[in-house]
MARVO-920572 format. One record per atom (N, C-alpha, C, O): atom name; residue number from 1; x negated, y negated, z; residue in three letters. Coordinates in nm, 2 decimals. Layout:
N
+------+------+--------+--------+--------+------+
| name | resi |   east |  north |     up | resn |
+------+------+--------+--------+--------+------+
|   CA |  NUM |      X |      Y |      Z |  ALA |
...
+------+------+--------+--------+--------+------+
END
This chain:
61
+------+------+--------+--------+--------+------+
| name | resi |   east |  north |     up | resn |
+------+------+--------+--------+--------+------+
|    N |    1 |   0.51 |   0.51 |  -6.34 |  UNK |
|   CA |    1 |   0.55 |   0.65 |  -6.34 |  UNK |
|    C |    1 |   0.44 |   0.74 |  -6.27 |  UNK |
|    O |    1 |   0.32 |   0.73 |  -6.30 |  UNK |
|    N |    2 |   0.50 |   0.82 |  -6.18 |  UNK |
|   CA |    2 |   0.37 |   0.90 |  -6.03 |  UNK |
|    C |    2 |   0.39 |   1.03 |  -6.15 |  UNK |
|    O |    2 |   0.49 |   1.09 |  -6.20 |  UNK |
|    N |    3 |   0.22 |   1.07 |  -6.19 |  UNK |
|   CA |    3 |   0.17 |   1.17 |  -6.28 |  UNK |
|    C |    3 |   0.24 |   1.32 |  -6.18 |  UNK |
|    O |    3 |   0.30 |   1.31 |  -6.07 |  UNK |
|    N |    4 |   0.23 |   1.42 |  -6.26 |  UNK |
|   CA |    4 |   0.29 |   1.56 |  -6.20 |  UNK |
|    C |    4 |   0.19 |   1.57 |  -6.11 |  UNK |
|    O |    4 |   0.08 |   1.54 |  -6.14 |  UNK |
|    N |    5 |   0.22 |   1.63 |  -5.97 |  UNK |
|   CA |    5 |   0.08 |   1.67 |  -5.86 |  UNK |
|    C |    5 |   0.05 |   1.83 |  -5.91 |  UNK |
|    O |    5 |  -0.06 |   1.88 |  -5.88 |  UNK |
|    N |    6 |   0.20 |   1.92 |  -6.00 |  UNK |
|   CA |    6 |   0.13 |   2.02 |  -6.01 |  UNK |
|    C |    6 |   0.03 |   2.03 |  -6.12 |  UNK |
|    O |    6 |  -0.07 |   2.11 |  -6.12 |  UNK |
|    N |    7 |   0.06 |   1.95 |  -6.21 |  UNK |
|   CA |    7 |  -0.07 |   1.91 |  -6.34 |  UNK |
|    C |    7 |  -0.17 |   1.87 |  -6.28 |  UNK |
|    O |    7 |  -0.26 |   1.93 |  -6.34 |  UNK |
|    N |    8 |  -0.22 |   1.79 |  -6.18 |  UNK |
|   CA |    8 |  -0.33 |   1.75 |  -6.11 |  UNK |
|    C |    8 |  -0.40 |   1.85 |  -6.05 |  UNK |
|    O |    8 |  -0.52 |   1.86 |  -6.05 |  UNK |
|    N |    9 |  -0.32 |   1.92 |  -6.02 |  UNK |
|   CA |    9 |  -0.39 |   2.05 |  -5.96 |  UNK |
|    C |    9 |  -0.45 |   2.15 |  -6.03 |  UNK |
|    O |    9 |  -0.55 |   2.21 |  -6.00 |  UNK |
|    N |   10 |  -0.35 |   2.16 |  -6.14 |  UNK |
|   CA |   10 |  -0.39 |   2.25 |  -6.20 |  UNK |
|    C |   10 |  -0.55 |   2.24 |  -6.30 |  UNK |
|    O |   10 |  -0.62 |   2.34 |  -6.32 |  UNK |
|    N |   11 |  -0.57 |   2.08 |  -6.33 |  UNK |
|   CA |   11 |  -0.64 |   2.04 |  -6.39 |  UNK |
|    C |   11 |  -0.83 |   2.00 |  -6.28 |  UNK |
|    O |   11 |  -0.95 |   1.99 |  -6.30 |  UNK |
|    N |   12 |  -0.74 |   2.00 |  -6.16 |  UNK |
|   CA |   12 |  -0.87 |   2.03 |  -6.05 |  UNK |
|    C |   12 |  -0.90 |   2.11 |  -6.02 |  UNK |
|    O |   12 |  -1.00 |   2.12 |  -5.94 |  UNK |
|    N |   13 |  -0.81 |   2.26 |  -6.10 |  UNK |
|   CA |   13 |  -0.84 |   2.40 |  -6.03 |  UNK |
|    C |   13 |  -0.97 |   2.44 |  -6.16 |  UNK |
|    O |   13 |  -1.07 |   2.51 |  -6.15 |  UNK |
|    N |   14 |  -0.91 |   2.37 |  -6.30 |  UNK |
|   CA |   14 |  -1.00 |   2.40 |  -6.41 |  UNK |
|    C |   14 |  -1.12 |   2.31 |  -6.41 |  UNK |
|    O |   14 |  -1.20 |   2.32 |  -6.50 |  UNK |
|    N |   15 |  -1.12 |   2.26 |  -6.36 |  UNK |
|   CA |   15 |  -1.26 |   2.19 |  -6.39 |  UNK |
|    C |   15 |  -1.33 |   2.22 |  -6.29 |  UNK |
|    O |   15 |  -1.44 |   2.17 |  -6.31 |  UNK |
|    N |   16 |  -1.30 |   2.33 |  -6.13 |  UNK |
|   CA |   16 |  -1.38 |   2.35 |  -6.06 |  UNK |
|    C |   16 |  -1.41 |   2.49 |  -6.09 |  UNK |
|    O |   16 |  -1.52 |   2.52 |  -6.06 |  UNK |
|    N |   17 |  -1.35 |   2.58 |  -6.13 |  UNK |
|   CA |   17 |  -1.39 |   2.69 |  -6.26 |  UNK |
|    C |   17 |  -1.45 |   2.70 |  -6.36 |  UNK |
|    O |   17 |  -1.49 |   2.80 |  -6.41 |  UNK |
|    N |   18 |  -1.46 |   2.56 |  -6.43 |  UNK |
|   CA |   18 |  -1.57 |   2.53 |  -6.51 |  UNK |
|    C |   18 |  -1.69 |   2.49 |  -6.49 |  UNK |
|    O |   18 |  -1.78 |   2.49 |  -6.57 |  UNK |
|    N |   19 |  -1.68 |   2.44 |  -6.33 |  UNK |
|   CA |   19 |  -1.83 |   2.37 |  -6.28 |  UNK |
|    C |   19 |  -1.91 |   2.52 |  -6.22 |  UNK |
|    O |   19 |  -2.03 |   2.54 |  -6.23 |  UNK |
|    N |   20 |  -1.82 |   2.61 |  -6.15 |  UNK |
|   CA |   20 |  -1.86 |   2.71 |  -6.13 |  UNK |
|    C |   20 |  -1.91 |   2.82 |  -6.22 |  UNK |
|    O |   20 |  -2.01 |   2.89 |  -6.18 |  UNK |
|    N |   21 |  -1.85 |   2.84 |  -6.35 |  UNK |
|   CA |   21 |  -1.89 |   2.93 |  -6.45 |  UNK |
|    C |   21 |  -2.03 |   2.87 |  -6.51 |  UNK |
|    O |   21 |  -2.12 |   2.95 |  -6.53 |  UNK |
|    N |   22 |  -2.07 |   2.72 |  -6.54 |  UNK |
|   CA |   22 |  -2.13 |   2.64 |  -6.55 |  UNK |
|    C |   22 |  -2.25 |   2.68 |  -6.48 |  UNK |
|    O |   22 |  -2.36 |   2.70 |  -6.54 |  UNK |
|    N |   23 |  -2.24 |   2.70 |  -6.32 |  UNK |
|   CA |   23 |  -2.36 |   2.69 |  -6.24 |  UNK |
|    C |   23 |  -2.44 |   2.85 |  -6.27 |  UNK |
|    O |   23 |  -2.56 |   2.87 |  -6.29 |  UNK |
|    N |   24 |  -2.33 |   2.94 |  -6.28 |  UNK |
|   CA |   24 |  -2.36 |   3.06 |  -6.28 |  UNK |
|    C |   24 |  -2.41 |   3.09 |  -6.37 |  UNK |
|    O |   24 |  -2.49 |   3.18 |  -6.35 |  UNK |
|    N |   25 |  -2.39 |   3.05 |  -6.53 |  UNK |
|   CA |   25 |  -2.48 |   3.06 |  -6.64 |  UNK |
|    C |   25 |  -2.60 |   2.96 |  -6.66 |  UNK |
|    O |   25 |  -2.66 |   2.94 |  -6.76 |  UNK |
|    N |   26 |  -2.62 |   2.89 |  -6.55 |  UNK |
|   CA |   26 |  -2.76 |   2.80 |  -6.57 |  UNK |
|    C |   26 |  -2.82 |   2.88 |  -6.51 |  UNK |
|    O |   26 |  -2.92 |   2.92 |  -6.58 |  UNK |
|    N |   27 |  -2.80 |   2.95 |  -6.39 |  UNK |
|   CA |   27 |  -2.84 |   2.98 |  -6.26 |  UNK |
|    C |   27 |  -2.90 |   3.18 |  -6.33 |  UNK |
|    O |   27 |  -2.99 |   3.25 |  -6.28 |  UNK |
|    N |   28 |  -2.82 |   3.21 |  -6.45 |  UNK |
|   CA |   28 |  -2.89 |   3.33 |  -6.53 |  UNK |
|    C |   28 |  -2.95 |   3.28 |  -6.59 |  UNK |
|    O |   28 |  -3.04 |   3.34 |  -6.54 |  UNK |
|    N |   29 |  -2.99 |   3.22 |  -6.65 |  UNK |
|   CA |   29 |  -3.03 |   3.15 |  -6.79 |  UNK |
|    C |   29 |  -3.26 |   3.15 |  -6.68 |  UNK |
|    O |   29 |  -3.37 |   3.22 |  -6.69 |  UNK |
|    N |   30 |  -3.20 |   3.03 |  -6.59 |  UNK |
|   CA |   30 |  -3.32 |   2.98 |  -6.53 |  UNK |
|    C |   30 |  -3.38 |   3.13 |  -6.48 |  UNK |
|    O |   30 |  -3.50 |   3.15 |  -6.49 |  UNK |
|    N |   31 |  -3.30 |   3.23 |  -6.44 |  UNK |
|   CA |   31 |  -3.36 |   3.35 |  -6.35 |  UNK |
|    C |   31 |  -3.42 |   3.41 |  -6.44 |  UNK |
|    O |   31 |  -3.52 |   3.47 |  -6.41 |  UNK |
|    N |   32 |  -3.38 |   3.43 |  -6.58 |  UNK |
|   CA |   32 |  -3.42 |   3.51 |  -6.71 |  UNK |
|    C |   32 |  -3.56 |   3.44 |  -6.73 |  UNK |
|    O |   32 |  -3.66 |   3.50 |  -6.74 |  UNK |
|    N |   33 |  -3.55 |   3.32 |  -6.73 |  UNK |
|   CA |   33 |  -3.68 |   3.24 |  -6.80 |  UNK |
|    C |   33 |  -3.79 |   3.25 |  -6.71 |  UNK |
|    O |   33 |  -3.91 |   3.25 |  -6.74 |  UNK |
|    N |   34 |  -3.72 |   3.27 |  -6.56 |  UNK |
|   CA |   34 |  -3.85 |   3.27 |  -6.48 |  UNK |
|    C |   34 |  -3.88 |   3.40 |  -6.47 |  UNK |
|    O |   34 |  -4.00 |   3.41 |  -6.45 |  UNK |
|    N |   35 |  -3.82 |   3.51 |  -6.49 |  UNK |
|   CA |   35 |  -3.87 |   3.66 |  -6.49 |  UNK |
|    C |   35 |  -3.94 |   3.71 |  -6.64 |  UNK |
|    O |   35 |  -4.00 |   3.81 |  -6.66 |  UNK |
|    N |   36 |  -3.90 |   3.63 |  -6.71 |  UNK |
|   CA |   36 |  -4.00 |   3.62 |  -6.82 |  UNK |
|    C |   36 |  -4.16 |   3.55 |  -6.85 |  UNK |
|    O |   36 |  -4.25 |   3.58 |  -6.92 |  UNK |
|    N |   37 |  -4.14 |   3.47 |  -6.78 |  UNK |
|   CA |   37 |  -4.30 |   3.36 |  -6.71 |  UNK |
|    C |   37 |  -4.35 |   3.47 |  -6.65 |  UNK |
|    O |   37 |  -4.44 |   3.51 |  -6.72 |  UNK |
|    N |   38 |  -4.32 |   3.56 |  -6.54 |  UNK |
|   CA |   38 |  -4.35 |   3.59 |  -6.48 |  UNK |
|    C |   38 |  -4.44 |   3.69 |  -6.54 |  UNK |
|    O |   38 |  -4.55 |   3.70 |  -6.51 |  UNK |
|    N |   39 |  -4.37 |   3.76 |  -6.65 |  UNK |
|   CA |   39 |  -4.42 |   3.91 |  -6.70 |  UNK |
|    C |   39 |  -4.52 |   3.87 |  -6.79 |  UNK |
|    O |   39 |  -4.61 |   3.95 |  -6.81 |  UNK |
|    N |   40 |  -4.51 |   3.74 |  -6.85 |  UNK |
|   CA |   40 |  -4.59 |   3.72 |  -6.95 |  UNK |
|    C |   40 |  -4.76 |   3.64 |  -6.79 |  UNK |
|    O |   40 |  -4.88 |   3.66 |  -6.80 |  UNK |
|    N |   41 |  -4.72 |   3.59 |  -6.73 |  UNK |
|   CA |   41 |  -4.83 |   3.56 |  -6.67 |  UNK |
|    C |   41 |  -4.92 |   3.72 |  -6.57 |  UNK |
|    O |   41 |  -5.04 |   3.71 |  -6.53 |  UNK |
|    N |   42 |  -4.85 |   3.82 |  -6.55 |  UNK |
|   CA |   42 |  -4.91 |   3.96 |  -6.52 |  UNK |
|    C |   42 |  -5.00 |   4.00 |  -6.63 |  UNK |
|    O |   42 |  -5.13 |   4.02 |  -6.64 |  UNK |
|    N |   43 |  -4.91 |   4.00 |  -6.72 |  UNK |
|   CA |   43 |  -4.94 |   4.03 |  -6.87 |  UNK |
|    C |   43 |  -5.13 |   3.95 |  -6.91 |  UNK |
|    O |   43 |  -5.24 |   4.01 |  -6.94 |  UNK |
|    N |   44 |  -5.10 |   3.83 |  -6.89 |  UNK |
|   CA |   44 |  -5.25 |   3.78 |  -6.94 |  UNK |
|    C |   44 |  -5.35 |   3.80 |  -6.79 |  UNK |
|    O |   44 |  -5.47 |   3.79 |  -6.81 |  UNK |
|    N |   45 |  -5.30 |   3.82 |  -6.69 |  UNK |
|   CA |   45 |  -5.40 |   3.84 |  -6.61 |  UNK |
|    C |   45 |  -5.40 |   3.93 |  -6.60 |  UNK |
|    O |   45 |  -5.45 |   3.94 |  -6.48 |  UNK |
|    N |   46 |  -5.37 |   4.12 |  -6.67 |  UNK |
|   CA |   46 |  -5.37 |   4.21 |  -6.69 |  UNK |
|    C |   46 |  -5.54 |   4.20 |  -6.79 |  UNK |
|    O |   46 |  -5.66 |   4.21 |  -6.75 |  UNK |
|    N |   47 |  -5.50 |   4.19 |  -6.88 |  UNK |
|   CA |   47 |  -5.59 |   4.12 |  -7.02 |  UNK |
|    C |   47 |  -5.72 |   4.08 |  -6.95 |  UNK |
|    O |   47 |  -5.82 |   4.15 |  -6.96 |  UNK |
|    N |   48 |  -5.73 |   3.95 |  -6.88 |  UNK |
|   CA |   48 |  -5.79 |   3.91 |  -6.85 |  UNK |
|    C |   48 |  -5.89 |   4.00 |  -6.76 |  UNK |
|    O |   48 |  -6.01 |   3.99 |  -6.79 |  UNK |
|    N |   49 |  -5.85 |   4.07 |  -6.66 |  UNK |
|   CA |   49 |  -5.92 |   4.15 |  -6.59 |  UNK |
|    C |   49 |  -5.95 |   4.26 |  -6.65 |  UNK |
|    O |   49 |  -6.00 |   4.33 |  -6.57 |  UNK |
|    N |   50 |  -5.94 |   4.31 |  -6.75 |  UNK |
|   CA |   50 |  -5.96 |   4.44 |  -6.83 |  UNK |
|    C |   50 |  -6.06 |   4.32 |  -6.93 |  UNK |
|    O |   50 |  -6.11 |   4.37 |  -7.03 |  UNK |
|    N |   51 |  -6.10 |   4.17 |  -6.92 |  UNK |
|   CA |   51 |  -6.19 |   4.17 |  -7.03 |  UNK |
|    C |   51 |  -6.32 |   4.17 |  -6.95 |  UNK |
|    O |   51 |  -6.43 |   4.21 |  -6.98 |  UNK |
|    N |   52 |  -6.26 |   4.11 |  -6.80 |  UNK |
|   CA |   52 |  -6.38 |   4.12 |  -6.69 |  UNK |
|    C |   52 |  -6.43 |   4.27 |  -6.68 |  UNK |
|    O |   52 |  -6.54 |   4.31 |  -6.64 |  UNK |
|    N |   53 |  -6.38 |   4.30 |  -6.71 |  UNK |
|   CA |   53 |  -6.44 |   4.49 |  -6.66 |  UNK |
|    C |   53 |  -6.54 |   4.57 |  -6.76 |  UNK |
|    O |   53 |  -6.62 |   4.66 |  -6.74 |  UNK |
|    N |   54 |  -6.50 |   4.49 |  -6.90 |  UNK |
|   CA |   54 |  -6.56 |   4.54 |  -6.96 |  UNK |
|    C |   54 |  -6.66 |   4.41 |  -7.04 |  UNK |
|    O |   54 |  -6.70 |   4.43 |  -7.16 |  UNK |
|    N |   55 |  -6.70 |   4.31 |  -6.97 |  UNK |
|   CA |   55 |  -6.84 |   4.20 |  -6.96 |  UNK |
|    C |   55 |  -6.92 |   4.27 |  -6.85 |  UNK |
|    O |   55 |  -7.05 |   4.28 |  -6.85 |  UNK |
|    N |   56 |  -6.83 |   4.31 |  -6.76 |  UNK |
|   CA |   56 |  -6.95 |   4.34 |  -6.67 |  UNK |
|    C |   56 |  -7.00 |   4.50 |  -6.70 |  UNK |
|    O |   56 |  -7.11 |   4.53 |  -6.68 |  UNK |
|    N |   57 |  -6.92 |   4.58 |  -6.75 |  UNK |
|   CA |   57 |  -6.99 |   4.69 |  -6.80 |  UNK |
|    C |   57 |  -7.11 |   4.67 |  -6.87 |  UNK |
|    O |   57 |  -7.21 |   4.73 |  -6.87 |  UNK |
|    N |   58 |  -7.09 |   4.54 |  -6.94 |  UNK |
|   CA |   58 |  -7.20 |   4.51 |  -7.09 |  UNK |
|    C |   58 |  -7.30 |   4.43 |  -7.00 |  UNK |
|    O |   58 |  -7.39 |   4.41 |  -7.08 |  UNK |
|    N |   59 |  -7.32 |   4.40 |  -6.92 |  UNK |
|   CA |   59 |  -7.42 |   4.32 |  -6.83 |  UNK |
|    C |   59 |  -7.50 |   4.41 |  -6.75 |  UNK |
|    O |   59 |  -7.61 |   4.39 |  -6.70 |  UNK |
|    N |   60 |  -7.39 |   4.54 |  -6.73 |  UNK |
|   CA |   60 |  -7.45 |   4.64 |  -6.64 |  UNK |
|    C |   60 |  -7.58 |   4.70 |  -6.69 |  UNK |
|    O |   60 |  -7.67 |   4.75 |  -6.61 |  UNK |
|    N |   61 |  -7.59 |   4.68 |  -6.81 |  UNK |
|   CA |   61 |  -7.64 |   4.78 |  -6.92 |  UNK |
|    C |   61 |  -7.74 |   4.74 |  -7.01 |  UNK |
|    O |   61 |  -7.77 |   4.82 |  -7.09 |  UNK |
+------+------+--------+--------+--------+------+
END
């Protein structure tokens, strides 16, 4: 028995809507995580240079 071609289709139209919704919430997911690396590594080299500034004040002195 030859399966329905419009069931076939229909079932290649959803699974390439699923691979696509799929990519697009990895593809936020990873941009979030890397814009958060990001702020948090400003963030400590923020710190870090505000500890340098004030070692060398104390050395100045």
């Amino acid at each position: 028995m030859m399966p329905n071609t419009q069931s076939l289709k229909s079932a290649l139209v959803l699974f390439a809507a699923g691979l696509v919704v799929a990519t697009c919430l990895t593809g936020v997911w990873t941009w979030g995580r890397l814009t958060t690396g990001l702020e948090t590594l400003a963030q400590t080299r923020r710190s870090l240079l505000l500890w340098q500034d004030a070692y060398s004040s104390l050395k100045d002195v």
